[in-house]
Residue, then its C-alpha position, 0 to 999 in steps of 0.5 A: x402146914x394147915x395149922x401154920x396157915x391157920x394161926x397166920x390168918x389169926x394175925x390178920x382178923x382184926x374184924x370188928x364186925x358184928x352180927x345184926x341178929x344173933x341168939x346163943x345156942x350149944x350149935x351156932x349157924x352162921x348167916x350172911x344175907x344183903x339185908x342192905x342193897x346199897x353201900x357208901x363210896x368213902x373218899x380215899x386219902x393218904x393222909x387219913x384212914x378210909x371212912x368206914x363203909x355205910x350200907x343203906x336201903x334195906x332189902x325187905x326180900x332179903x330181910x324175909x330170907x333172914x327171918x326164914x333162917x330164924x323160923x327153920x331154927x327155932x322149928x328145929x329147936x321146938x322138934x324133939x326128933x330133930x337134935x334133942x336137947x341141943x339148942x340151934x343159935x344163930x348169928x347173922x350178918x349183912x354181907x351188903x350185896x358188896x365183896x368188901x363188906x362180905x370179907x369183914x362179914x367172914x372175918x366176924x363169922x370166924x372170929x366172933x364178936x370180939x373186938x380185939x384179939x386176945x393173945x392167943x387164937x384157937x383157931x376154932x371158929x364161932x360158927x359151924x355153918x354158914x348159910x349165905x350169901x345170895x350172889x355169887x361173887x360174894x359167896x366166893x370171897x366169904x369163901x376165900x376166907x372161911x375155906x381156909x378153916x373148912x367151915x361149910x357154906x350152903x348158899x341159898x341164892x349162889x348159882x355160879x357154876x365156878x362154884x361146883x369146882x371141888x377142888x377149890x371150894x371143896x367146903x361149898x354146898x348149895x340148895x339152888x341149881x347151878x347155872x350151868x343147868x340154867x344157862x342151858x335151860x334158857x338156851x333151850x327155852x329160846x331154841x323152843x320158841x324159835x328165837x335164833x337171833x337174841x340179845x343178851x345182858x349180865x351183871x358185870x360179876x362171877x353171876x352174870x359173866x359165868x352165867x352169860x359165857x354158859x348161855x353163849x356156849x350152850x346157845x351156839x350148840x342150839x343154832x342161836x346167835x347172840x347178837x350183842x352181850x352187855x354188862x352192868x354192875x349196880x355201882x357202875x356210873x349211869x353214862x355206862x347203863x344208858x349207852x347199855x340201853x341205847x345198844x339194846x334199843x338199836x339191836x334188831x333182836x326182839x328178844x332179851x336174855x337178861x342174867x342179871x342179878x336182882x340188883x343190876x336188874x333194877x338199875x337197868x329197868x329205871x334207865x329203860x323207863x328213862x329212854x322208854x325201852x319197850x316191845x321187848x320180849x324179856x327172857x330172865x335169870x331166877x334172880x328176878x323173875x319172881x321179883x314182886x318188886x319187879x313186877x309191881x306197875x312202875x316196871x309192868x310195861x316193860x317186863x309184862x310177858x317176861x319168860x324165865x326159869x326159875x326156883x320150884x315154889x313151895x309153902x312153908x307152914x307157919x312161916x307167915x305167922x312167924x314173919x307177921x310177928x316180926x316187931x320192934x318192940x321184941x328187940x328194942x335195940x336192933x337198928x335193923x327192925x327199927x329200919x324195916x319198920x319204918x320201910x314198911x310204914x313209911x313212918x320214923x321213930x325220931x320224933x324230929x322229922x319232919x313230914x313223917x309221920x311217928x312210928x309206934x311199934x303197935x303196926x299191923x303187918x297185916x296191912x303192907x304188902x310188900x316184899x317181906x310180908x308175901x310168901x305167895x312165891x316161897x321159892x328161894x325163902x324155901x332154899x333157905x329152909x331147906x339148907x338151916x335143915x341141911x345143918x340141923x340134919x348132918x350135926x344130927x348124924x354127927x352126933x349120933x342122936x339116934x341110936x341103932x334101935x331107931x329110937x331118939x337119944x335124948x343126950x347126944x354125944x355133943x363134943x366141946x370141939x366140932x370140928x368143921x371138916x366133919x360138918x362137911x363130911x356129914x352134910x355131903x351124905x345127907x338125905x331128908x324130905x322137908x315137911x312139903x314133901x321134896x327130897x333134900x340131897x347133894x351131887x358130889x359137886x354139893x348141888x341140889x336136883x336141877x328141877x326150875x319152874x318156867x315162869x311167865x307174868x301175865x296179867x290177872x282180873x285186877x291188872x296186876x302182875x302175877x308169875x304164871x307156871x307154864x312149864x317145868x324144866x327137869x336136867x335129869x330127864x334124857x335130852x329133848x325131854x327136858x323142857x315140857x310145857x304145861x298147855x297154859x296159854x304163854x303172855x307175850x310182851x304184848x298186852x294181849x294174849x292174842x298176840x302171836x309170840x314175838x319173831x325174833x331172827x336174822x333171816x327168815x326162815x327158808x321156805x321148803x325146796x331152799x336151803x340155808x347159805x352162810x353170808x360172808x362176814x356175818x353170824x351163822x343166823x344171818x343166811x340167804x336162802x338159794x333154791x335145791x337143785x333138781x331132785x333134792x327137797x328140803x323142809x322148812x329152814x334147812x341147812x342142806x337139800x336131801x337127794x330123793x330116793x332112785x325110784x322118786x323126784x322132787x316136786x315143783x316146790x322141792x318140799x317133798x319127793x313124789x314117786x318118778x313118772x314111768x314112761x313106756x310107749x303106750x297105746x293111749x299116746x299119740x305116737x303108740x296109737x298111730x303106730x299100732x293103727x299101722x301095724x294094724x292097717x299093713x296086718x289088714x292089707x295082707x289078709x286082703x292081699x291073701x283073700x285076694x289070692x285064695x279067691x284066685x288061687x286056680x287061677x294062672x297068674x296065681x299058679x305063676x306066682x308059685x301059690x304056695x310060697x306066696x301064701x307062706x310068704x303073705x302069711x309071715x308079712x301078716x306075723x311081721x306087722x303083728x308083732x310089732x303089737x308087742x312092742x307098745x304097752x307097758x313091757x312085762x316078762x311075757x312081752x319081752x319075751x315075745x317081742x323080740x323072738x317074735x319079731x326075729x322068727x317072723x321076719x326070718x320066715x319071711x325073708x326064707x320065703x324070698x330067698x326060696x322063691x330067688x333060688x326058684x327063679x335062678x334054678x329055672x333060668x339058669x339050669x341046663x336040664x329042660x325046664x319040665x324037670x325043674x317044678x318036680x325037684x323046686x317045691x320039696x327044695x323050697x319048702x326044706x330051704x323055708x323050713x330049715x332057714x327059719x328053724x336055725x333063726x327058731x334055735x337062737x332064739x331057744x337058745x336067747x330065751x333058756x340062758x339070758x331071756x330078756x326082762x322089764x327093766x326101770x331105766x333110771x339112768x338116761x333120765x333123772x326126773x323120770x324111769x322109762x320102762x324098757x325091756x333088757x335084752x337080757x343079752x345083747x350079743x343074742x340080740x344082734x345074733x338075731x338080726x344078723x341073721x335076718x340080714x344074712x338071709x336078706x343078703x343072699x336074696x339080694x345077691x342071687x336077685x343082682x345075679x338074676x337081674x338080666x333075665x327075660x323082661x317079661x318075668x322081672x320078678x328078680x328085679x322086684x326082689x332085688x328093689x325089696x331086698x334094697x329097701x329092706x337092708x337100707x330100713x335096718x342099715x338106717x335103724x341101727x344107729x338110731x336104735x342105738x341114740x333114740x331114748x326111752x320109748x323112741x327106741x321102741x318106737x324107732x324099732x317099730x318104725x323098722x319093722x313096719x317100713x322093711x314090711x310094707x316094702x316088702x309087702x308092696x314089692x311082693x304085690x308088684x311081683x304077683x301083678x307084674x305077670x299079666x304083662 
């Protein structure tokens, strides 16, 4: 079927195209290069053939790349290590930057340079290889007609990433990145510097849209939004480049992505001169980021600054020698050294122009500077050393011109036939170090390493613009290591290096403790700013707000989180000092009160107030507003211990001693036996009532404290913004245990005292005890509701407050008990 197909396309070549540059040789190398960059319109007729394509203005870069090929060819040829006694020819045509030339260009390359077809077709080609072309769409059509043969393709200067397809260029090498890796490298180059909002333009060709749409992808995946995306192509009319600029002079990007070819990058900078096109920050494509043309003054105002990746540099020894030699006069028919020399000089060799002056041959190159003669930025000439080395190195293998001992074999095994799928075969295995030391090898797509140079043009000591390496760009480092900067200070697009870089975004950044909020109806990159609630921070420009850990909260700004004020009732506050003055004060009273009694213990209102009990009693007062104490400080695992078993023991002593001295007064006036007989029996059962009262209130607590004692706890439910430090009470069933037993033994003193209430006016201690009992069960009736709704440290305090009040009441009962006898 191949060979069908073959001996079709046969019938179709009628190609009449032939090289510009050719040398005959046992191996011939192919070469399509854009040694002209602008191509004649022919006016179409149906009654007339077409005129045929005239292609003009020669390209004195692409010129160099052809004289590079010749170079690396001939250095091969003068190499005895490197396809001995085998000579390199060459045959190399002008693709003209156009598809349609490209096509009669791979008909010729295939055909030879025939121009007519003899009767048979052999199907075998003139050509072994070929190395072109420099754009992308061109290299796709040569492709489209010599991968029908199989014949490889290694392309200096073709970055479409369509191109890495196997299956449908499976013929296809190349010794420049694809754009694939560079369409990611300027995504990631732009997220670097902080640049979200960008415009974008492409060359309306695979270049460009292919490039363009990787860009686009890779971009969004960065959070950049391209706010307009435009296409030129260098034979567009002028009307669709200058409503390109006015798009870009409206945009509110300040920030440019050009993936244009070097060509349409042209174009477009003459319509940007025209409409004053300037403050952009240029980001660039290889194509012609290193472009000298580019970067001479006519464009300097405009691109100065510019960032962009592009090929690694390298020097080639020799080269600039052998492109100086380049001469007329060395082949005096080739039209095209005669037009680039008179380019170079601006002479003519026609004597019949006026205003020009004559060309003599006699030249020196050595005093242009131009395009062809600068190999100060060898980097795509380099492509194309490196892929004739490509060639040379896999026929090498082919043809087996080394034997086994690792000695050179002078007399290579070279066939009358080779046939171009082996070519392919050979050049996929290659690997090889040029004479700069960088290693030559192919992917299993046929692409080089993707290792770019990030360029940036500043300005030198002259003014003149030169291309500055500031970083490197390596796809085979682990993401976020891609991208590394040299430390060399970056030009902006200003003219000053004191100039900050350029801002380009839609919003600005959100300032720490905001967060981002999409607008309806606009990009990702358009946004507004709303502020993170209470307990969340958020750094700068962040898409979401963080909750901050239990134990912290946000600060005032929401940018950090800062450790919770813990709060417990503290002496050094206002309320904790007043209470503990209290507790400390009612303490004092009582001693007082007790002194009081002691001083006059021998006395009979002491003796009538039955002494003992009194002291018991005015001793466990005394405990009841100590123990309040406790309850102020920060709480710790002693403290909550102490505080409520102290505070329950405490006042169940005291209380004992009420309900003692209640049985006492009700036993003296209610017994029938005579009265003498009641002191003997009242004190052994005053002190067991005491004793044994306050033991049971002992063993609760014992029992509190051995199974579910409690412990310092950080309340973080009550309040967000801060932990109140409590103590838990480890078990609340213990706790009202407790105080239900105290309001057990303070009903039985109110109930006997109610009893009592009718006993002789001059002795109304049961009325004192049944007011004291009144007091003190209303204090706790009232406490239970706010201890249960007060917060944080108000609990605590609210539990104070019911201790100090039930004591003072009862205090002050007890003392109008004890002077109620002298009436």
């Amino acid at each position: 079927m191949l060979a069908q197909d073959e001996a079709a396309f046969c019938e179709m070549l009628g190609s009449r195209e032939v090289p510009l540059m050719s040398k005959k040789g046992d191996i011939i190398i192919g070469g399509a290069f854009s040694l002209h960059s602008q191509i004649s319109k022919p006016s179409l007729s149906w009654n007339a053939s077409p005129e045929p394509l005239i292609c003009s203005r020669i390209n004195l870069r692409e010129f160099r790349f052809a004289q590079t090929m010749i170079f690396a060819i001939e250095e091969i040829n003068n190499r005895s290590s490197l396809l001995p006694n085998v000579s390199v020819g060459y045959k190399i045509f002008d693709s003209c930057a156009s598809t349609l030339p490209t096509t009669r260009v791979g008909m010729g390359l295939i055909n030879g340079e025939e121009r007519t077809f003899e009767k048979n077709c052999s199907g075998q080609s003139s050509v072994h290889a070929v190395v072109g072309t420099s754009e992308s769409s061109t290299t796709i059509v040569m492709l489209q007609t010599l991968g029908i043969f199989q014949i490889p393709v290694i392309s200096h200067f073709a970055t479409c990433a369509c191109l890495s397809n196997r299956r449908q260029y499976p013929s296809f090498f190349r010794t420049i990145p694809s754009d694939y890796f560079q369409s990611r490298a300027l995504a990631k180059l732009v997220k670097h510097f902080g640049w979200t909002w960008v415009g974008a333009v492409r060359s309306d060709n695979d270049y460009g849209n292919n490039g363009m749409a990787t860009f686009i992808e890779a971009a969004s995946q960065e959070g950049i939004c391209v706010e307009y995306s435009e296409a030129i192509s260098r034979t567009g009319s002028r009307e669709h480049v200058k409503r390109v600029v006015r798009v870009i002079r409206r945009g509110t990007a300040s920030v440019l992505v050009a993936f244009l070819a070097y060509d349409e990058m042209d174009v477009l900078l003459e319509e940007a001169l025209f409409q004053n096109l300037t403050e952009l920050q240029w980001v660039g494509s290889e194509s012609w980021i290193t472009s000298a043309h580019l970067a001479k003054a006519r464009y300097s105002g405009i691109l100065s600054g510019s960032l962009g990746f592009a090929i690694r540099k390298a020097k080639i020894p020799g080269l600039e020698g052998f492109l100086l030699q380049v001469n007329p006069k060395q082949e005096p028919r080739s039209n095209l050294l005669r037009e680039f020399w008179e380019t170079s000089f601006g002479c003519s060799f026609q004597s019949d122009m006026p205003g020009t002056k004559l060309c003599t041959g006699s030249e020196n190159l050595q005093d242009t500077n131009n395009a062809f003669t600068d190999v100060s930025e060898l980097r795509i000439s380099n492509n194309v050393y490196k892929a004739v080395y490509a060639v040379a190195y896999a026929l090498h293998n082919m043809l087996k011109c080394e034997q086994n001992d690792g000695k050179v074999n002078y007399t290579c095994n070279l066939n009358d036939y080779i046939a171009p799928r082996q070519v392919v075969k050979y050049l996929q295995d290659i690997h090889f170090t040029v004479q700069s030391g960088e290693k030559v090898f192919f992917d299993e797509n046929g692409d080089p390493a993707a290792v770019y140079d990030l360029v940036n043009w500043q300005r030198n000591a002259a003014k003149d613009i030169v291309f500055t390496t500031v970083g490197i760009y390596d796809a085979s480092q682990p993401n976020g290591k891609q991208l590394s900067m040299n430390g060399k200070n970056i030009t902006w697009a200003a003219e000053s290096m004191e100039v900050p870089r350029p801002l380009s975004v839609c919003s600005q950044n959100c300032p720490p403790g905001f967060r981002k909020a999409t607008i309806k109806g606009k990009p990702i990159c358009c946004f507004s700013c709303l502020p993170c609630a209470a307990g969340e921070i958020s750094n700068t420009n962040s898409a979401e707000c963080s909750q901050c850990p239990l134990e912290y909260w946000s600060n005032v700004n929401h940018s950090k989180c800062v450790p919770k004020v813990i709060e417990f009732l503290s002496y050094k506050e206002t309320m904790g000092a007043i209470l503990a003055a209290f507790s400390l004060c009612g303490a004092s009273l009582t001693l007082i009160i007790l002194c009081i009694f002691l001083w006059f213990r021998h006395t009979p209102l002491v003796k009538a107030s039955n002494s003992e009990l009194s002291f018991l009693l005015l001793f466990s007062l005394t405990l009841c507003f100590l123990c309040s104490l406790t309850f102020i400080g920060r709480p710790t695992e002693w403290s909550c211990m102490l505080r409520h078993t102290a505070f329950g023991i405490a006042f169940a002593l005291c209380i004992s001693c009420i309900l003692a001295k209640t049985i006492t007064v009700v036993m003296a006036f209610k017994a029938k036996r005579p009265a003498k007989t009641i002191p003997q029996c009242s004190a052994p059962l005053q002190r067991t009532s005491v004793l044994g009262c306050t033991l049971i209130q002992v063993l609760i607590c014992v029992i509190w404290l051995t199974f579910a004692p409690p412990f310092p706890h950080k309340n973080t439910v009550y309040a967000n913004e801060k932990i109140i430090l409590e103590c838990d009470l480890g078990s609340p069933i213990a706790f009202w245990v407790v105080l239900g037993y105290i309001g057990l033994l303070a009903s039985l003193c109110f109930v006997l005292a109610f009893l009592s209430r009718k006993l002789p006016d001059n002795f109304n201690e049961a009325k004192f005890i049944t007011f004291s009992m009144l007091i003190f069960s209303a204090v706790w009736l009232t406490f239970i509701p706010a201890y249960v709704s007060s917060p944080g440290k108000f609990t605590v305090a609210v539990e104070i407050f019911a201790i100090l009040a039930s004591s003072f009441g009862l205090l002050f009962c007890i003392f109008k008990i004890t002077f109620s006898h002298r009436d």
